[in-house]
C-alpha positions in Angstrom: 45.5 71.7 11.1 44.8 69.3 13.7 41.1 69.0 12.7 41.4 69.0 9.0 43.9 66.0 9.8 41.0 64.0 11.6 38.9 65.0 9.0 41.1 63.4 6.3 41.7 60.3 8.3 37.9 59.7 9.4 35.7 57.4 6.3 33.5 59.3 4.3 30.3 58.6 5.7 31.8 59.9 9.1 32.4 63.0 7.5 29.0 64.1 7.1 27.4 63.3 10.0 26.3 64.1 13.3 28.1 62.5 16.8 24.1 61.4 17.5 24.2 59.8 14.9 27.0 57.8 15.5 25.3 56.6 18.7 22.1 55.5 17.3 24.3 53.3 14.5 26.1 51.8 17.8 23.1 51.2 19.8 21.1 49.5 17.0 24.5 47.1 16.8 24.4 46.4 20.4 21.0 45.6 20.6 21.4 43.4 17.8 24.2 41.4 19.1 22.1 41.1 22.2 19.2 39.6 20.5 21.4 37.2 18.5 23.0 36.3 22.0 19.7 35.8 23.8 18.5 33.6 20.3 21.4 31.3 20.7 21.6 30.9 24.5 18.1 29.5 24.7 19.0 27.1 21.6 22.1 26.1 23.5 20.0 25.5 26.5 17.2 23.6 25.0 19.6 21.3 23.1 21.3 20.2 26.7 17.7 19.9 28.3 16.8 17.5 25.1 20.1 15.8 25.7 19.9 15.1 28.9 16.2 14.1 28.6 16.9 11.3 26.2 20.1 10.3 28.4 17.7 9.5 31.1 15.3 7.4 29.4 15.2 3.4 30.3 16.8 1.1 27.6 14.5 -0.8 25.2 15.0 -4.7 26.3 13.5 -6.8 23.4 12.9 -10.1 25.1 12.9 -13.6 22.5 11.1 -16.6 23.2 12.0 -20.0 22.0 9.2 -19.7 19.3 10.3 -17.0 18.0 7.6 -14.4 19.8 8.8 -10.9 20.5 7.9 -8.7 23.4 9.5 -5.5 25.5 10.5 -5.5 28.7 11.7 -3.0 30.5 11.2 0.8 30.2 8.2 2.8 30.9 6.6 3.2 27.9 5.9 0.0 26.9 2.1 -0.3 25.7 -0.1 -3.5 24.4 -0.5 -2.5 21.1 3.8 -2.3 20.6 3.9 -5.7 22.2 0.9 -7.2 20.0 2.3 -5.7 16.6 5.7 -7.4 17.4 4.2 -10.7 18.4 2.5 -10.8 15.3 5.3 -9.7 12.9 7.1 -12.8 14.7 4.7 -15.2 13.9 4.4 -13.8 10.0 8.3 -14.0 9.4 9.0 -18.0 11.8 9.6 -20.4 8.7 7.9 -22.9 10.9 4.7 -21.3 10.5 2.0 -24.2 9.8 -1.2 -24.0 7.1 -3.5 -23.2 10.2 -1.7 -20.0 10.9 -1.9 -18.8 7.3 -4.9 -16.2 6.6 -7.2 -18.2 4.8 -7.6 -16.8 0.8 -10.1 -14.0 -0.1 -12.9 -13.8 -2.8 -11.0 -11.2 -4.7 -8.0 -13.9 -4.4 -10.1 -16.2 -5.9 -11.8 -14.1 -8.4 -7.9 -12.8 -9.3 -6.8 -16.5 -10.0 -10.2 -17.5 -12.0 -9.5 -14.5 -14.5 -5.5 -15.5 -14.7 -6.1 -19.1 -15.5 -9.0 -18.1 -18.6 -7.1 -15.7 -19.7 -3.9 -17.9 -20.4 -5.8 -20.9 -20.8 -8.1 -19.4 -23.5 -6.5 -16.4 -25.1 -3.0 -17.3 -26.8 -1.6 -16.7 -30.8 0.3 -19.7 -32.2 3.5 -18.5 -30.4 2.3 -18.0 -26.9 -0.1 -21.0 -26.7 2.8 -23.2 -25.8 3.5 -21.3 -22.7 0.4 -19.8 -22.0 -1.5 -23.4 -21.8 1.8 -24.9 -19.6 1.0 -21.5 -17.1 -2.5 -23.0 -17.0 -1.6 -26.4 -16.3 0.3 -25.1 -13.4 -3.1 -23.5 -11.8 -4.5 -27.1 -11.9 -4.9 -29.5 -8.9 -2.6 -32.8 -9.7 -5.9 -34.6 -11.0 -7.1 -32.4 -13.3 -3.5 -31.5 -14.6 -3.2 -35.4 -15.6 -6.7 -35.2 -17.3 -6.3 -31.7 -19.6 -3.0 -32.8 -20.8 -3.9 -36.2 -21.9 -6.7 -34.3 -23.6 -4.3 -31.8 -25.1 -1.9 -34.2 -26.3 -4.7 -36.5 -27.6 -6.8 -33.6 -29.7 -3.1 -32.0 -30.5 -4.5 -29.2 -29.4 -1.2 -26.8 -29.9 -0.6 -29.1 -33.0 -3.6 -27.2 -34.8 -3.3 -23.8 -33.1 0.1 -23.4 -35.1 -1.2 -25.4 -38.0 -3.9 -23.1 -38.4 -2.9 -20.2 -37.2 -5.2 -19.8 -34.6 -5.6 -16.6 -32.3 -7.8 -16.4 -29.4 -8.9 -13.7 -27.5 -11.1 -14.0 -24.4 -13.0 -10.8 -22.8 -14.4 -11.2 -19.7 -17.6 -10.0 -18.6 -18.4 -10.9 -15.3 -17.1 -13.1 -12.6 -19.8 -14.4 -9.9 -19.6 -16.5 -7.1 -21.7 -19.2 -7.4 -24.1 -21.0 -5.0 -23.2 -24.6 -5.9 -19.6 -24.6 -3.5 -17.4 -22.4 -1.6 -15.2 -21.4 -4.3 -17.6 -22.5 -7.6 -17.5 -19.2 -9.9 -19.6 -18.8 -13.0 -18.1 -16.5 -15.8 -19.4 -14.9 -18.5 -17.2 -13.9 -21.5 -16.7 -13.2 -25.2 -14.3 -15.4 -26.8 -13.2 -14.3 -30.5 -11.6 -17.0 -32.3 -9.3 -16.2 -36.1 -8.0 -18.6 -38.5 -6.6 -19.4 -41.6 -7.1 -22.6 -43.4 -6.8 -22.9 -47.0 -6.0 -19.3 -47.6 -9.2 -18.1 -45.9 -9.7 -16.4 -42.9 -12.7 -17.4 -40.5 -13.5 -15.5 -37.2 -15.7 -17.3 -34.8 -17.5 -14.8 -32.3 -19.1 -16.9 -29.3 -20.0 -16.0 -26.1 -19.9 -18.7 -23.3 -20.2 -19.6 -19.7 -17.2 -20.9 -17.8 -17.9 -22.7 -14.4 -14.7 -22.8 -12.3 -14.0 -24.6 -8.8 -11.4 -23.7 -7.1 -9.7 -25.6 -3.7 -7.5 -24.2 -1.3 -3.9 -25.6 -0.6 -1.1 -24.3 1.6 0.4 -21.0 0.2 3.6 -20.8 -1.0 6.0 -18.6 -3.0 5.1 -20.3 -6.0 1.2 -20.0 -5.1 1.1 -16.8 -3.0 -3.0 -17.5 -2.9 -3.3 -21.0 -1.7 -5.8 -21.5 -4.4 -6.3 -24.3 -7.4 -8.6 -25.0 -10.1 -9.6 -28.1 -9.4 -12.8 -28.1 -12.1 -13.5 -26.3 -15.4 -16.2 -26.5 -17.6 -17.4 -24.3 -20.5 -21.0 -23.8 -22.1 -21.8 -22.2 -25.5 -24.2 -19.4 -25.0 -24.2 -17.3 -28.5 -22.0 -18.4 -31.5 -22.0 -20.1 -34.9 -19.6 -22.8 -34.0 -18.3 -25.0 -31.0 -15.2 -25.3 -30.7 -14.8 -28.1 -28.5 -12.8 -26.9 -25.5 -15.3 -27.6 -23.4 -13.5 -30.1 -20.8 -14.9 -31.3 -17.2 -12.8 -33.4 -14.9 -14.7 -36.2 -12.8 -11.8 -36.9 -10.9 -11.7 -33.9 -8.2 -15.4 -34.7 -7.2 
């Protein structure tokens, strides 16, 4: 009675099986645990070592001069190249920082501002050539400004454009340095011209060459390249008609 008893209140899967069996369950479970224990005592240890290694280390000391230069002191793992990088990033962001300490421009800065200033100053529609041709007025040196806009005012230049209905569309071809200056730049590009006049359409298909010379100013936010055009000149190459934009300032020489 006794047994059947035990029998009744043991769980099922007791009931069928061996007392070595029983042993081997209870072995694999303490052999577990012990892994698991081992596992997380050494991740237990290595997080103290790591904590008390980075207790130990030296405080950074960043030491400010009165112009504005950084440099470390203190601590013993302080290297040139740290100390160089945060000089330099001191003397990028000082307000006071003069013309002379600004990276003089690149070619690709001034090929980048050559293409802007054609393509506002010689591709518009009636409703863009107001703004496009005050954009390229503001690439201009203070001479040259004064020149094209008398010019513009006197030819009433935007006048026709929305008379006519004039588009423009300039495609450049090629930009070159040229020999004649630092910053003189011969282009060569396709300018398609459409208007209407009388009821008629006429396209004008010519392909010129635009001499550009650029000089360099201080940079600022509102010219991030330090460069102007301070001379512009354009040459028919191929094309039934001229349509007089050529325009070359004597007063920048």
């Amino acid at each position: 009675m006794k047994t059947e008893k035990l029998q009744k209140e043991m769980p099922e899967i007791a009931r069928y099986t061996r007392y070595y069996e029983h042993d081997g369950m209870l072995r694999a479970y303490a052999n577990r645990a012990m892994f698991l224990a081992v596992l997380f005592g050494v991740i237990a240890f290595g997080s103290l070592g790591f904590a008390i290694y980075v207790r130990i280390q030296p405080p950074t000391v960043i030491r400010v001069d009165k112009d504005g230069n950084a440099a470390v002191v203190g601590g013993g793992r302080q290297n040139r190249a740290s100390q160089l990088e945060l000089t330099l990033a001191a003397q990028a962001a000082s307000p006071d920082a003069t013309a002379s300490d600004s990276v003089a421009p690149t070619d690709l800065e001034g090929k980048a501002v050559v293409r802007r200033f054609l393509e506002h100053y010689l591709s518009y529609t009636p409703d863009s050539a107001p703004r496009n041709l005050a954009e390229s007025l503001n690439m201009m040196t203070g001479n040259l400004r004064t020149f094209t806009m008398n010019k513009l005012r006197d030819d009433d230049t935007v006048g026709k454009i929305q008379q006519d209905h004039i588009i423009s569309d300039l495609r450049i071809r090629s930009i070159e340095r040229s020999k004649n200056g630092p910053w003189d730049y011969v282009v060569f590009g396709v300018k398609e011209v459409h208007k209407v006049k009388n009821g008629s359409e006429a396209t004008d298909r010519i392909v010129g060459q635009y001499n550009i010379r650029l000089v360099e100013e201080r940079r600022s936010e509102f010219n991030p390249s330090g460069l102007l055009v301070a001379e512009y000149s354009e040459k028919q190459m191929v094309g039934e008609r001229d349509n007089g934009l050529e325009q070359r300032s004597e007063l920048d020489k």
